[in-house]
C-alpha positions in Angstrom: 53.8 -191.4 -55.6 57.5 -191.6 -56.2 59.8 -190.0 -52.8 60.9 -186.8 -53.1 63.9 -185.6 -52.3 64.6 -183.7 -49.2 67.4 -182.1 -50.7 67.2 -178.8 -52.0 68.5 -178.5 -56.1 71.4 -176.7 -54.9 72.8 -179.7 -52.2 71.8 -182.7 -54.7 74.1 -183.6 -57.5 73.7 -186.4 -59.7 75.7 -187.8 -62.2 74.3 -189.5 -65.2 76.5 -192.2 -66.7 76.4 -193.1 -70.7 78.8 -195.9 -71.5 79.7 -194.8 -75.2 78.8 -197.4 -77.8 78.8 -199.9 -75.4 78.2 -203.2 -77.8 80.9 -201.7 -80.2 83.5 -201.2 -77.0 82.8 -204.9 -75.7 83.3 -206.3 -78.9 86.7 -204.5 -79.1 87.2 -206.0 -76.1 87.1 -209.6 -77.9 88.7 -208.6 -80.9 91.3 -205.9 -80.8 91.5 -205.5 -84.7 88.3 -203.9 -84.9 89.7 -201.1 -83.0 89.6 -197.2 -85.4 87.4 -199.4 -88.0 83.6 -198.8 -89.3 82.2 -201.4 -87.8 78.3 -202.2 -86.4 76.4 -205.0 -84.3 73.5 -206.4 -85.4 71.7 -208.5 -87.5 71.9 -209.5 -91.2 71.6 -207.1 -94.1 69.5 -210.0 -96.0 66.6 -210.1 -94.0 65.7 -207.1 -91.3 68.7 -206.9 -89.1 69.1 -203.3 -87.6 72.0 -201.7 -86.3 72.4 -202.1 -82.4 75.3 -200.3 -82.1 77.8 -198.9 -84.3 81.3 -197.5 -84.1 82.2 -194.0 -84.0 84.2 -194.3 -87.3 81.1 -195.5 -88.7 79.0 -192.7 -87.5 81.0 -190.9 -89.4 79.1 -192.1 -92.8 76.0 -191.6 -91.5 74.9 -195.1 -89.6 73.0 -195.1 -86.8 71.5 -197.4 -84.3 68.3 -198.8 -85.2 68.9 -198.2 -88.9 68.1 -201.0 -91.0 71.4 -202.7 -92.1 70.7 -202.8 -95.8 70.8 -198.7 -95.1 73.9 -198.7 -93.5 76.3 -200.9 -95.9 74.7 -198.5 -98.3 76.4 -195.8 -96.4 79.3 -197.7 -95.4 80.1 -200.2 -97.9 83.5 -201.2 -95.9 81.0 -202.0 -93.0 82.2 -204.4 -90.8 78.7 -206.5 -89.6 79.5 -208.3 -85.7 76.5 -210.7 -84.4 76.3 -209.7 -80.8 77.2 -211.8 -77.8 74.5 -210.0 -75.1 76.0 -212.3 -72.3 79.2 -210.7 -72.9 77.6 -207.0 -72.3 75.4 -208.6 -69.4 78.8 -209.5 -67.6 80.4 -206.1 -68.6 77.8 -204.0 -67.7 77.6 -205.9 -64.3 81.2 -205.3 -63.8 80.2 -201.1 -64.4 77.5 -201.5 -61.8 80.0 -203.0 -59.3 82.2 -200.3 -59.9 79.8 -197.5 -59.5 78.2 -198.8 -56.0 82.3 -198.5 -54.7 81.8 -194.7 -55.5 77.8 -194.4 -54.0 75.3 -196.7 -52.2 73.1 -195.0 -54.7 72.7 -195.9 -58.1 69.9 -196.3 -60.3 70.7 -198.7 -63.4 68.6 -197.0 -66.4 69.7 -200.1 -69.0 72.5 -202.0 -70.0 74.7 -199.2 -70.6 73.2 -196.2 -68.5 72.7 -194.7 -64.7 72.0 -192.2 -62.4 74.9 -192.0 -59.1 74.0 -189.6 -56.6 77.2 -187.8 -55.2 75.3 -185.4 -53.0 77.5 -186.1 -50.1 80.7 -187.4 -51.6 83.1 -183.6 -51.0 85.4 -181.9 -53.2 84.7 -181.3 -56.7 82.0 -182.8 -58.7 84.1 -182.4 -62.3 86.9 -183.9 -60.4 84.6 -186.8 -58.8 83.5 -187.6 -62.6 86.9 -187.5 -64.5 88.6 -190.2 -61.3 85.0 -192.0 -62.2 85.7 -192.0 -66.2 89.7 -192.9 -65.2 88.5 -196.1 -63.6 86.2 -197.4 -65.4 88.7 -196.9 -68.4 91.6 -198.2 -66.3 89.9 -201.1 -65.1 87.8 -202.2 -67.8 88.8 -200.6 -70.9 85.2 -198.9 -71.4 85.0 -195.7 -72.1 81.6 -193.0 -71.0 80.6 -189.6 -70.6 79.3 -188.1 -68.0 76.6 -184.7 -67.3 76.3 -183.8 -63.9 73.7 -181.8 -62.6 71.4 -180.9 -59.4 68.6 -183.6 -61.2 68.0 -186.8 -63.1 66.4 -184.5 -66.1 69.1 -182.2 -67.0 71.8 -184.5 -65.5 70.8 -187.0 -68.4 70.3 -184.2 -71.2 73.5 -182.8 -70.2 75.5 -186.1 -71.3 73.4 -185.9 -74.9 74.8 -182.4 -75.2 78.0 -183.1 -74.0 78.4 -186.4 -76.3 77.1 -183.9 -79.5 79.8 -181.5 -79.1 82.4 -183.6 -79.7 83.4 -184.0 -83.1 86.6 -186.1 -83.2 85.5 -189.5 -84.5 86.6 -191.6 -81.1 84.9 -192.4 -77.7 83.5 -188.6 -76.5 84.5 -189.6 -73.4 82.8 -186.4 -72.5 81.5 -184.4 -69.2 79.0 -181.6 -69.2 78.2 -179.8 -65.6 75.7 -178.0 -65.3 75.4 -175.8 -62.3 72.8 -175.8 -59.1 70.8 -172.3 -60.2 71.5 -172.4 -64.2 69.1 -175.5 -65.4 67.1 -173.2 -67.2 69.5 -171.5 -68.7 71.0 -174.2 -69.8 68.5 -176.2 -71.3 66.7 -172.8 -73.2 68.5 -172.9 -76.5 67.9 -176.9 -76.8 65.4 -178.0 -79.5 62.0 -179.4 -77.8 62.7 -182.8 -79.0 65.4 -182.7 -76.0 63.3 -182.5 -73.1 61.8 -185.5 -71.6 58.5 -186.7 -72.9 58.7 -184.6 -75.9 58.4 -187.1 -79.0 57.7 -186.2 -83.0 54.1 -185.9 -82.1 54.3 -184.0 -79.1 56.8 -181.8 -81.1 54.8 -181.0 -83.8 52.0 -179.8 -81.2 54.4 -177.5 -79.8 56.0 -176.4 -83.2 51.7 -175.3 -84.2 51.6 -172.7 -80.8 55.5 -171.3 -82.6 57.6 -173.5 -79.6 60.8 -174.7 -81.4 63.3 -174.8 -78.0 63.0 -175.5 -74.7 63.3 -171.8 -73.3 60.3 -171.1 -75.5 58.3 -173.5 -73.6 59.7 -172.2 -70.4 58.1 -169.0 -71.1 54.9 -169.6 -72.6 51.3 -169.3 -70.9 50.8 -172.5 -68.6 47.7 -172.7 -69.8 48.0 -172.6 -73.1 50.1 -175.9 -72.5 47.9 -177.2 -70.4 44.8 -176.8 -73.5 47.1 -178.6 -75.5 47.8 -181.4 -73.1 45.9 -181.4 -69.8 46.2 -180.0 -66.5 49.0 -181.8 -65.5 50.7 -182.9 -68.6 51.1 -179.3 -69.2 52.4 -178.3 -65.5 54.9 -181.3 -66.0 56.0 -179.7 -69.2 56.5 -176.8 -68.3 58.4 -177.6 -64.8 60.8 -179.8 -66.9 61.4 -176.6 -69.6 62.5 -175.1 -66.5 64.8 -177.3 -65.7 62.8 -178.5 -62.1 62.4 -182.4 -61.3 62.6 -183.4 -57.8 62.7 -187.4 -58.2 65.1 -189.5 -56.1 67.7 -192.1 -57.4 65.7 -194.9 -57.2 68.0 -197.6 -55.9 67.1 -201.4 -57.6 67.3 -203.4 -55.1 66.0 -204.0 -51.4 68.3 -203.0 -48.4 69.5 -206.3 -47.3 72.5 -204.8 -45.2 72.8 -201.7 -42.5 76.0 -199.8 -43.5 78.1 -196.0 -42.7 81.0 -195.1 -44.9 83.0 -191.7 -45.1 84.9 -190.5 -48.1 87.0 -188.0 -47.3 88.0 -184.6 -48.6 92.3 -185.7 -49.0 93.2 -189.3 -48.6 94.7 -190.1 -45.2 96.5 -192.5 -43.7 96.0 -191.7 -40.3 95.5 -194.7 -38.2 94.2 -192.7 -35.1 91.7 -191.2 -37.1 91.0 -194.4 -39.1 90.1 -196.2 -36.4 88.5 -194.0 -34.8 85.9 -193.7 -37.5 85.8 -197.6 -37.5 84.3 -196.9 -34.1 81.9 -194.4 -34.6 80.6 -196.1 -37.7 80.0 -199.1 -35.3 77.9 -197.2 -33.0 75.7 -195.6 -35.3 75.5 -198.9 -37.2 74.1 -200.7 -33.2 71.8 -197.7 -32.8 70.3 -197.8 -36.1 69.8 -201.7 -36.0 68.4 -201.5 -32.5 65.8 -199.0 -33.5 64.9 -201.5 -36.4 64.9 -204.4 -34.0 67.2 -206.6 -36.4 70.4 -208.3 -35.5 73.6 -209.0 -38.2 75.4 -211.9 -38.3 78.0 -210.7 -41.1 80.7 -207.6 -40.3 82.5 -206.2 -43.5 84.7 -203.0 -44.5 84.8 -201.2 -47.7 88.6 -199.6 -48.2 89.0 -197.4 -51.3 92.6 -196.2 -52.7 93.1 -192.9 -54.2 93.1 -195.0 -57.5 89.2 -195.7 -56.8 90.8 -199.5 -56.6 88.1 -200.9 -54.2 87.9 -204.0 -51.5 85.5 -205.2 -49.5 86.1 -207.9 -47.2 83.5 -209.5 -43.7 83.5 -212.0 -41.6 81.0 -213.7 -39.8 80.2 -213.3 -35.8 79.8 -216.2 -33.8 76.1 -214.9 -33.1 74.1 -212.1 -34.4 74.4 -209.0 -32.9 73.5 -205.4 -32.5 76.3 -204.6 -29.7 78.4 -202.0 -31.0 81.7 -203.0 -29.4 81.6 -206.9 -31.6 80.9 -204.8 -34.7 83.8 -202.5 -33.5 86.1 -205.6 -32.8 85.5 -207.5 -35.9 85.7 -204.6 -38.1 88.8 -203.6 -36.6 90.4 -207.0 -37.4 89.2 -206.9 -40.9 90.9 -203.3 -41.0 94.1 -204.4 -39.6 94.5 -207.5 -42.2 93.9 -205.6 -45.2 95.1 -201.9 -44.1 98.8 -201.5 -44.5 100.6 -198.5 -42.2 101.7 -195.7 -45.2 98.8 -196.4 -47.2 96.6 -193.5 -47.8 92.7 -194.3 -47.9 90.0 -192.3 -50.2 86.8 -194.2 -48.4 86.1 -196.3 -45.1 83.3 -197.6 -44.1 81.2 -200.7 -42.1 78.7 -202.6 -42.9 76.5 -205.5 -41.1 74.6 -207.7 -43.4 72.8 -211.4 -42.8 70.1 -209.5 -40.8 66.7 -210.7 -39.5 65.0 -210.2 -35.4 67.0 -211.2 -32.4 67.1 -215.0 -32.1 70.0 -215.5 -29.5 68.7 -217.9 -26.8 70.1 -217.1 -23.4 71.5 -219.8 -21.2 70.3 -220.1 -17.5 73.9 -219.2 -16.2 74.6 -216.9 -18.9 72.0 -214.3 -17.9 72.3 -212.0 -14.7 68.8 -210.0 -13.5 71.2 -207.3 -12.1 73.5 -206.8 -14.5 70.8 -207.2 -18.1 68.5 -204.3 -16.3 71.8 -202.1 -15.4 72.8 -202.6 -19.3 68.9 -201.8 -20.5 68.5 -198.4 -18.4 72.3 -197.4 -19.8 71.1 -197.8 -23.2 67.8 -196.7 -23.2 68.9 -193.3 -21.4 71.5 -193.2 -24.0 68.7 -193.7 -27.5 66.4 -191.3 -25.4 69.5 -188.6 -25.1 70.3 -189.5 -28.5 66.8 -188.6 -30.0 66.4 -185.6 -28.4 69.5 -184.2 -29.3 71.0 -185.9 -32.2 73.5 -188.8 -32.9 76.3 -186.7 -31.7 75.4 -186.1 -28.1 77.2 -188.6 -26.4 80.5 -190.2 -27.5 83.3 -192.7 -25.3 85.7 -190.9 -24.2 88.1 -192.5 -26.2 86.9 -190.1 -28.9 87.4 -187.0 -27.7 90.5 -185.3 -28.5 92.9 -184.0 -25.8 93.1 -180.3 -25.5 96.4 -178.9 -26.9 
């Protein structure tokens, strides 16, 4: 069973991501005259090509992906057929992905050309947090998407379909639907059925015999009428996604492989007190969460974003694994210092330790004092036992504390 969220629908909010006619905007990419023309990628009208992707101009006369390609020059007799180069939308795509994990540590790659990007703790607001997104993916690799931005993964995704249909002007939609914590239902009620998740022609059909043409009709009808017409909890999940309710997490795709605390902040700084001292703090809770894992890192790195969502990353390794807050705090400080400039505002920090696996340091004879090792082991188990009894925040150095005015 997948994890649910802990988050209640009103503090979760996802983004879903649709790179518009992504083959088509590659392709473009490669060969700039194709730019404004009907064009589509695919196979051969001869035999059984289809249409992968087509251009908006095309669209325009009616082709459609996965229409046979006979069908569409029939349409579009200026066509313009382009074999696909997949490697080139691999590397493309890849390039999106990278982007998108500088915004969130959580992202959930759907296909080539789609994902889900949890925000729920980025601040400020989430229209603004998708048009900088849209902004930087166009400014740094000429791609356009469109966004919907919701409280869950359903209407999150459904919310970029009806956001990408409302626009009428022939180009990239570049479009971004939000739909607010508390108005899912209301939102998806005047949709047709075929809209919702799971619904298909045949499922559709069922529906449209019981009078059920839109979403807000399946909302309201009797739960067990839908749950004769396809079982107990087919028609429970049917219903609960009518009304706009689905509690499943980002999935992220790959294993964690690094231990890592970044901040973005509500207005870009360029504070260095403050910078460093969240370098510091983000070092301790770093330590404390690789000692209660038992693991040790062996590679330090920072993550800097500019206001321009421009993003670096940059480690380097310790001369021995470690959990010891104060070496993650020192390297991380000298990685800051190299690649921080005084003046220059900041829109994310954050630490990382990677190249993790169980202590393996093996102490010397003359490197290890009885006195001194127990002193440091009573310090820092008083300090986790403080810590889990009353939170992360109970104890701090002194050096973060602010002086009274």
């Amino acid at each position: 069973m997948a994890e649910q969220s802990t988050l209640t629908p009103a503090q979760r909010t996802i983004i879903h991501l649709d790179l518009d006619a992504f083959f088509c905007a590659v392709e473009e990419l490669r060969d700039a005259s194709l730019r404004g023309k009907p064009f589509a990628v695919g196979g051969s009208p001869e035999g059984r090509g289809v249409v992968a992707s087509c251009s908006y101009p095309a669209r325009k006369f009616g082709v459609r992906s996965a229409m046979p390609m006979a069908r569409a020059l029939r349409l579009c007799p200026d066509l313009i057929i382009v074999r696909h180069h997949f490697r080139d939308y691999v590397e493309m795509s890849n390039k999106v992905m990278e982007l998108l994990s500088g915004v969130s540590e959580t992202i959930q790659p759907i296909s080539i050309d789609e994902a889900f990007i949890e925000i729920s703790a980025m601040p400020g607001d989430p229209l603004v947090i998708g048009r900088d997104l849209q902004k930087a993916i166009r400014d740094h690799l000429q791609l356009h998407c469109s966004l919907g931005v919701a409280s869950n993964k359903l209407v999150a995704k459904i919310a970029t379909e009806v956001g990408k249909g409302s626009v009428r002007t022939g180009a990239y939609p570049n479009a971004l639907q939000h739909v607010p914590a508390g108005e899912e239902a209301a939102f998806l009620a005047p949709l047709p059925c075929e809209a919702l998740w799971g619904v298909g022609p045949k499922s559709a059909e069922r529906l449209a015999e019981l009078g059920l043409r839109s979403i807000g009709q399946i909302a309201a009808h009797p739960l067990r009428d839908l749950q004769r017409l396809f079982g107990p909890q087919g028609g429970l999940d049917l219903q609960r996604r009518a009304r706009g309710i689905d509690n499943s997490p980002v999935h992220t795709s790959h294993e964690t492989k690094s231990i890592s605390q970044e901040e973005t902040f509500a207005r870009d700084t360029d504070d260095r007190a403050l910078l460093e001292g969240l370098i510091r703090s983000q070092a301790e809770s770093i330590a404390r969460r690789l000692k209660r894992k038992e693991l040790y890192g062996s590679t330090v790195k920072i993550k800097l974003r500019w206001p321009d969502f421009t993003t670096i990353t940059r480690q380097s390794t310790l001369p021995e694994a470690s959990d010891d807050a104060r070496q993650i705090e020192a390297a991380a400080l000298q990685l800051f210092h190299k690649n921080w400039k005084l003046g220059r505002k900041l829109r994310l920090l954050g630490v990382g330790v990677s190249n993790l696996g169980p202590p393996s340091r093996q102490l010397g004879l003359w490197d290890w004092n009885p006195k001194e090792a127990a002193k440091q082991e009573r310090l820092e188990a008083a300090v986790r036992a403080l810590q889990a009894q009353y939170g992360d925040a109970a104890i701090h150095r002194a050096s973060q504390l602010k002086a009274e005015p």
